[in-house]
C-alpha positions in Angstrom: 23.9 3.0 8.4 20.7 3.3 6.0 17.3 2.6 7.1 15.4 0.0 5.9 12.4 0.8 3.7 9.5 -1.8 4.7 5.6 -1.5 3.0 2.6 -2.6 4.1 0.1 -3.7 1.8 -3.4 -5.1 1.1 -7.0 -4.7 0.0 -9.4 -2.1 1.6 -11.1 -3.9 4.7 -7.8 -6.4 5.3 -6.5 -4.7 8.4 -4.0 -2.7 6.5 -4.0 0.1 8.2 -4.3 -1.5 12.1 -1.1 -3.5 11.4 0.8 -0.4 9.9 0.3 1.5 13.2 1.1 -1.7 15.3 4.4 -2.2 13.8 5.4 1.6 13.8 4.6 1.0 17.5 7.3 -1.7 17.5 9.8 -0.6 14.9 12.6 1.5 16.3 13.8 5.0 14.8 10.8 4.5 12.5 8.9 6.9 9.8 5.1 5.9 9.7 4.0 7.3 5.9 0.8 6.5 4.2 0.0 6.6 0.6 -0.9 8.7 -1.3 -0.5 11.7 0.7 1.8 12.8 3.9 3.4 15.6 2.1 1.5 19.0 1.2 1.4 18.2 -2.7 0.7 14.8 -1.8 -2.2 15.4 0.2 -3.4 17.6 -2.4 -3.6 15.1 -5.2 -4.9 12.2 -2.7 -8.2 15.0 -2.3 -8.1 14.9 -6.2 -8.1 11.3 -6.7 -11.0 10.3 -4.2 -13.0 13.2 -5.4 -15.8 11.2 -7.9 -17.3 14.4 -9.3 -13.9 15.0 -11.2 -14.3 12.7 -14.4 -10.8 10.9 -15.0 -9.4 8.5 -17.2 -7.2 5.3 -15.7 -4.3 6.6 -17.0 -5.1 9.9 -15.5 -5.4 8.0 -12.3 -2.1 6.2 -12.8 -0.4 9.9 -13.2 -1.5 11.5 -10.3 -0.6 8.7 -8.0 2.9 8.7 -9.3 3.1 12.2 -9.1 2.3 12.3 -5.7 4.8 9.4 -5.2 7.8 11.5 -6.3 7.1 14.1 -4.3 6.6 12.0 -1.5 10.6 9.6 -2.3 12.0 12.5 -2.7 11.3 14.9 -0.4 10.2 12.2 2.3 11.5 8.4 2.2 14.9 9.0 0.6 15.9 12.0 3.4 15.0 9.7 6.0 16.7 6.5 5.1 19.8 8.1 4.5 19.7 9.7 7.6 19.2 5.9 9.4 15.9 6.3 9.6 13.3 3.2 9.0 10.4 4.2 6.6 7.2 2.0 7.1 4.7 2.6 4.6 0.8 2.1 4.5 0.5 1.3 0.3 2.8 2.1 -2.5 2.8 1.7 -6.2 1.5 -1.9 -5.8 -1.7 -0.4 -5.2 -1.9 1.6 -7.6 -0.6 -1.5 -10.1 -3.5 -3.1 -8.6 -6.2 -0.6 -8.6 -5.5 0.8 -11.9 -5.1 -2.4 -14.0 -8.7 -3.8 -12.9 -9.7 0.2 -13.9 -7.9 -0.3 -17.1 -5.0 1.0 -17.3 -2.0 -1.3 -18.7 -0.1 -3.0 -16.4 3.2 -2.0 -18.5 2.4 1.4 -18.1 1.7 1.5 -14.2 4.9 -0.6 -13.6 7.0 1.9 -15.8 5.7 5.2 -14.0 6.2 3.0 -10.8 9.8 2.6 -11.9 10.3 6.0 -12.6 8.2 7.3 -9.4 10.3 5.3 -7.2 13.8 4.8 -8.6 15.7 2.8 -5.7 12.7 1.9 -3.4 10.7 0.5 -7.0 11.9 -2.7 -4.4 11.4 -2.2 -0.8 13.3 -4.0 1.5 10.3 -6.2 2.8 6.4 -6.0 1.4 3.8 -7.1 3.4 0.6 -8.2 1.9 -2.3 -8.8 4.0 -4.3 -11.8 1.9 -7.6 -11.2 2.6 -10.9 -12.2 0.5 -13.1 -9.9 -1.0 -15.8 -11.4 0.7 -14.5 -10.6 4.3 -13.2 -7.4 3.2 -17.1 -6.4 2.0 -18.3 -7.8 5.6 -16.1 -5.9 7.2 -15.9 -2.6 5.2 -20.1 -2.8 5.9 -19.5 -3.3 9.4 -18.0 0.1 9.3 -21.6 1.9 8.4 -23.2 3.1 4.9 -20.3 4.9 3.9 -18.3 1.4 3.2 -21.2 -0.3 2.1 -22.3 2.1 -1.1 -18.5 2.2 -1.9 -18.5 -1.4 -2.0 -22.1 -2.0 -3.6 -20.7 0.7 -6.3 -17.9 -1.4 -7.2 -18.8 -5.4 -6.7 -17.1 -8.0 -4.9 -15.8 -9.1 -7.9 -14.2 -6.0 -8.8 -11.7 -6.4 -5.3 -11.4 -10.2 -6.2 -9.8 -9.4 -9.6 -7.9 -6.2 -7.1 -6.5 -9.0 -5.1 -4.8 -11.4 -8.2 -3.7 -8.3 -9.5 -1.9 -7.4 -6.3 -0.2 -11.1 -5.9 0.8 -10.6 -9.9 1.9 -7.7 -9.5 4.2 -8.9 -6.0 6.1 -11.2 -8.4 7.8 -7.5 -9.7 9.5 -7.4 -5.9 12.2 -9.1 -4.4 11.5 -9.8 -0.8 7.8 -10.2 0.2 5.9 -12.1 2.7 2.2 -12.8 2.3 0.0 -12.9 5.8 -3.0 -14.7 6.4 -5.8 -11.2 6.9 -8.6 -13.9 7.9 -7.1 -14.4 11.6 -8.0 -12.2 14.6 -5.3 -9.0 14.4 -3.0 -10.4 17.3 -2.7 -13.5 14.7 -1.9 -11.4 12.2 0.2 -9.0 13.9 2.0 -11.7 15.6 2.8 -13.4 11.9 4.2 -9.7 10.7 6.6 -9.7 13.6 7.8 -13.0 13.1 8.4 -11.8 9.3 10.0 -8.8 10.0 12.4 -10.2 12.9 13.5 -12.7 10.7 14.6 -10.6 7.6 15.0 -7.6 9.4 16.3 -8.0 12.6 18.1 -4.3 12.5 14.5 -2.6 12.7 14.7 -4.2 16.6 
């Protein structure tokens, strides 16, 4: 039997990343993968990408994610699911539909790379998207020290408000996704993702 091939989505500061390591803690026979990254070429243009003295265009951007993508279905997510293996994912091309459209980069054009990146898993087989505010994301990414406060303060809170409608426009392109309140405590939250993944995936138990 295949795996299943579940993502975990959601703005920087929502809890993303917490709740992706919870559920690979409860998920059996599972794959924890991040993106972009977790393969050596991925890794490699994930260094590229976050690197601000390199002067890029959004389109640029929009590449180099889906590049690193491939490399990561192909060599990565498609050997495991075959195999029976479960594939959770911190991120996939929704972020980089939702990212790179507020940078400027045509939502047509993301979601075609995206389709071409990602062939089958374009539709994962459950998304979940941690709904957080960009208010509480700011509070808690400054929380965090001056690191996530400049990278804030360089962008705007309204910059990750217009990142967050272009996620939940960019969710309509997917066929099974669940949309958690981020504002509890993360027991709340993780408790809601359970529930969500035991009822539309009960073979991940």
């Amino acid at each position: 039997m295949k795996g299943r091939y579940v993502v975990i989505e959601g703005l920087d500061g929502s809890g993303k990343s917490t709740q992706h390591e919870l559920v690979c803690k409860a998920v059996e026979n599972n794959l924890a993968i991040r993106e972009p990254g977790f393969t050596p070429a991925g890794e490699a243009i994930r260094s590229l990408v976050k690197d601000p003295a390199i002067p890029r265009s959004p389109r640029t951007n929009s590449f180099l994610f889906s590049a690193a993508r491939v490399d990561l279905i192909d060599t990565v997510v498609r050997p495991a699911i075959t195999s029976g293996q479960h594939v959770i994912s911190d991120r996939n091309w929704l972020s980089t539909a939702a990212y790179q459209q507020v940078e400027g980069a045509e939502a047509a054009d993301v979601l075609q790379l995206a389709r071409l990146a990602a062939k089958e898993f374009f539709t994962p087989d459950l998304v979940i998207f941690i709904d957080v505010s960009a208010k509480e994301c700011q509070k808690r990414l400054f929380a965090r020290g001056q690191t996530a406060k400049d990278y804030f303060d360089s962008k705007g809170v309204d910059y990750f408000a217009n990142v967050r409608e272009a996620y939940l426009d960019a969710l309509q392109n997917v066929g099974h996704y669940i949309v958690v309140d981020g504002s509890q405590p993360v027991d709340g939250v993780y408790a809601d993702i359970m529930r969500a993944l035991k009822a539309n995936l009960p073979q991940l138990f």
